[in-house]
Structure formats: structure tokens, C-alpha cells
N, C-alpha and C positions, 0 to 999 in steps of 0.2 A: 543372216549368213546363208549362202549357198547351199546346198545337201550335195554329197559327195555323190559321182554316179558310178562308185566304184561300190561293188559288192560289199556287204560287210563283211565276209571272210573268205579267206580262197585256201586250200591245202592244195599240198604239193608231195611227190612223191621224188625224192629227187632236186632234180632241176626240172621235174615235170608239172606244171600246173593240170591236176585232177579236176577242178573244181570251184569255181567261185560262186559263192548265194551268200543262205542263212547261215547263222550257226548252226541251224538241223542239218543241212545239207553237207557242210562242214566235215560237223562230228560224226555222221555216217559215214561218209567216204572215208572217214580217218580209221572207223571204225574196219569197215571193206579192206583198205589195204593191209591193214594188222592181222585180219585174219586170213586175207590173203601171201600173206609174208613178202609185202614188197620189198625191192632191195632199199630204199631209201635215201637217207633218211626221210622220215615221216614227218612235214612240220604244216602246224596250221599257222594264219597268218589274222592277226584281227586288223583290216585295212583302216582303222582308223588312227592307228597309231604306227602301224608297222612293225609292232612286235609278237612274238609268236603268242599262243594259247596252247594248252593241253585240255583236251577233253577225258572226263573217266570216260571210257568207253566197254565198260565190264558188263557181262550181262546182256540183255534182250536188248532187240531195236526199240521198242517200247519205253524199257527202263532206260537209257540213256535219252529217249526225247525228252523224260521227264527231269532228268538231271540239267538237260539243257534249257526247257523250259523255268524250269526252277531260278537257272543264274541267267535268264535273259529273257524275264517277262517283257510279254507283249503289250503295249501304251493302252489306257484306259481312256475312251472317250467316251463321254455325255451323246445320246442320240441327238440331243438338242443342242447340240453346242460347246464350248469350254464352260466348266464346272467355273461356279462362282462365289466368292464368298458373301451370304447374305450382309455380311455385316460391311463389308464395301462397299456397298452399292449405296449411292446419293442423290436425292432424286435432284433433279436438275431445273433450276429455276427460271424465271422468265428470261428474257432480254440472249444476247448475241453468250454460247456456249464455249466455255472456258478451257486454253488448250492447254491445262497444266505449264503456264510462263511462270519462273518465279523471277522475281524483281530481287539483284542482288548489286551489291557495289562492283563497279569496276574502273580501275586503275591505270589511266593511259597518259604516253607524253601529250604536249599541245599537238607534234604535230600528225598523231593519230587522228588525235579529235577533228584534226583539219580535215587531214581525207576522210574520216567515214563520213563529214559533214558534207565532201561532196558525193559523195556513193547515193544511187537512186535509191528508196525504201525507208533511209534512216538509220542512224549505227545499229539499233537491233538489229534488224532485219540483215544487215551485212556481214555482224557477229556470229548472227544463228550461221549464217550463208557457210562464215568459215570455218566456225566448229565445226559441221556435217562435213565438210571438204575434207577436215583435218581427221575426221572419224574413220574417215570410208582408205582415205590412204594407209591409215594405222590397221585398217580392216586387213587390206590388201596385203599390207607387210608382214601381218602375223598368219595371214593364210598359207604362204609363200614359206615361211619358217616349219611351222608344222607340217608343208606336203615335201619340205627339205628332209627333214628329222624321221618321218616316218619310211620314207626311202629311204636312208642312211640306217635305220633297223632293220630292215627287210636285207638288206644289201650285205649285212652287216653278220648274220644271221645263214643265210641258202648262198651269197657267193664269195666269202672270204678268199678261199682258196681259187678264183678264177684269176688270170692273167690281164691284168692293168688293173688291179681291182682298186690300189692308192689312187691312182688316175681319176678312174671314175669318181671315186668319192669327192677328189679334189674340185671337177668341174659340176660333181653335185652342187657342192657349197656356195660355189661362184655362181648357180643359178643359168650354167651354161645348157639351154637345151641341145643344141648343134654337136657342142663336144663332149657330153656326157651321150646321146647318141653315137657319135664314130665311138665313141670310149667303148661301147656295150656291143658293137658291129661283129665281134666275136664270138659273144657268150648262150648259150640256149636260147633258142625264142622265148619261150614261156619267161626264163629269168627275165630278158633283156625287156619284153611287153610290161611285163607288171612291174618291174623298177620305173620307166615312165610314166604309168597309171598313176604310179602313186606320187613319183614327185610333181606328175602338172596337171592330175586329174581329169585329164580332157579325151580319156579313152575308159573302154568296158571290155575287160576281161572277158571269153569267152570260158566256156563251162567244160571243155572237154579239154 
């Protein structure tokens, strides 16, 4: 699966986008405008889902990194590699190396068996061919739901009250990039830029 190239979090002040990073970067800006009494509202945003977060932010810069450090450890990697479990490991024995195939029954009319009999490879090989076809389109489809749904929380969330806002949702859903664009031709830049980050991930939030 792809990695999103959209920041993990962005906070907003407003309909102002302050900031898209870390969650450090996040929670201090969130932290910044609270004690700078923005007018608001104050919302942080966790881009992989589209729904808000609240950070504590009591206390020292310090003590809030550690809070945030605490609910968003950093991934552990081996200098040498992905960490292994000794007891998995099989040593591997002479002759041509085994691609984990497992041999299971399968159930076709005659006249499947016809054409994979004429299919170049052999019906394995044209089986496997399909499965992976049919994996990567179910890939696609569920990518496409999720960058639907987490725009529909962000949306859902910072612009309820904007003008066409049933609109927009509606050509959300349909996946219409063209007229969920005219839909949004009104609304804040910052709202209107990171509603399409999020539903077709093909742009990067900038930080100011």
C-alpha cells in the first residue's frame, strides 16, 4: 500500500490552515494559538482518518512533547534489519527454493478448464495472474473509500456551515473530482486545498 504524502496532522485555526507535520508540530501550534487566544475555533486534524484530535496541552513545551511522545511512539528499527523471530527461520535446503505455493482443490465448470487450457503458462499461472488483478482493483477500491470518508470528516467537522456544503459532500461520494472542485470554488483556500489532499491525495499541504 502506498504511504499517504499528506502530513500526519494539520491544525487549523479557523478556516486557517496553521500547520501541517508531526504530531509535535501539531500539538504546539495548538498549543501557540491557545495561548495566544485565537479567535477559532481551534481544531487539529489526524490526516489519516480525517477526524479531529485533541492534544493536552497544559504545562511546559517540554511536558506536552512528552505527552505526545508517549501516545505516538516512534517505530523501532533493528540497525541491521527487520527484527526476526529465531524460531522462524528454516534453513533452506538443496534443489530450486520454495515460493510458499500451497496446492489446494479448485472447482471450475468444463468450460473454464477449457480456456485456462488455452491460456500461455498453464491454469496456475493464469489463476495466480487473476487473483493479483483482482487484489490490486479491491486495493484501489478500498483506497478510494477511505480518502472518500476521511474528507467527509474533515468536511464534516471545519465546514458544515459553508454554502453548498450538501453539494460538496454529494459529489464527494460520486468520486467527482471536477465538481466537488466547482463545489469548493467558494470556500477558504486552506479548507478548499486540504478537502482535495485528503480526498485524492495527490497534493501537500503547505505549513503556513
Amino acid at each position: 500500500m502506498p504511504a499517504s504524502r499528506l502530513a500526519p496532522f494539520s491544525c487549523f485555526d479557523g478556516h486557517r490552515l496553521v500547520v501541517s507535520g508531526t504530531p509535535e508540530a501539531a500539538a504546539l501550534a495548538l498549543k501557540q494559538l491557545r495561548a495566544d487566544n485565537a479567535s477559532g475555533p481551534l481544531l487539529v486534524f489526524d490526516n489519516a482518518t480525517g477526524r479531529t484530535h485533541d492534544f493536552d496541552t497544559r504545562g511546559s513545551d517540554a511536558q506536552l512533547l512528552v505527552r505526545v511522545a508517549k501516545a505516538f511512539p516512534a517505530p523501532v528499527e533493528a540497525d541491521d534489519g527487520p527484527l526476526v523471530d529465531d524460531a522462524s527461520v528454516v534453513p533452506r535446503g538443496r534443489g530450486r527454493p520454495k515460493l510458499g505455493v500451497i496446492a489446494r482443490e479448485v472447482t471450475l465448470l468444463p468450460r473454464h478448464w477449457a480456456w485456462l487450457a488455452e491460456q500461455p503458462g498453464g491454469a496456475s499461472v493464469v489463476l495466480r495472474r487473476l487473483v493479483e488483478a483482482a487484489s490490486r482493483a479491491g486495493a484501489d477500491k478500498d483506497r478510494t473509500r477511505r480518502y472518500t470518508e476521511r474528507a467527509y470528516h474533515f468536511l464534516q467537522a471545519i465546514a458544515g456551515d459553508l454554502p453548498g456544503f450538501e453539494d460538496a459532500i454529494r459529489v464527494l461520494f460520486a468520486h467527482d473530482r471536477a465538481g466537488l472542485e466547482a463545489a469548493l470554488q467558494s470556500w477558504p483556500a486552506d479548507v478548499r486545498s486540504h478537502a482535495l489532499c485528503l480526498a485524492f491525495d495527490d497534493a501537500v499541504d503547505g505549513d503556513d
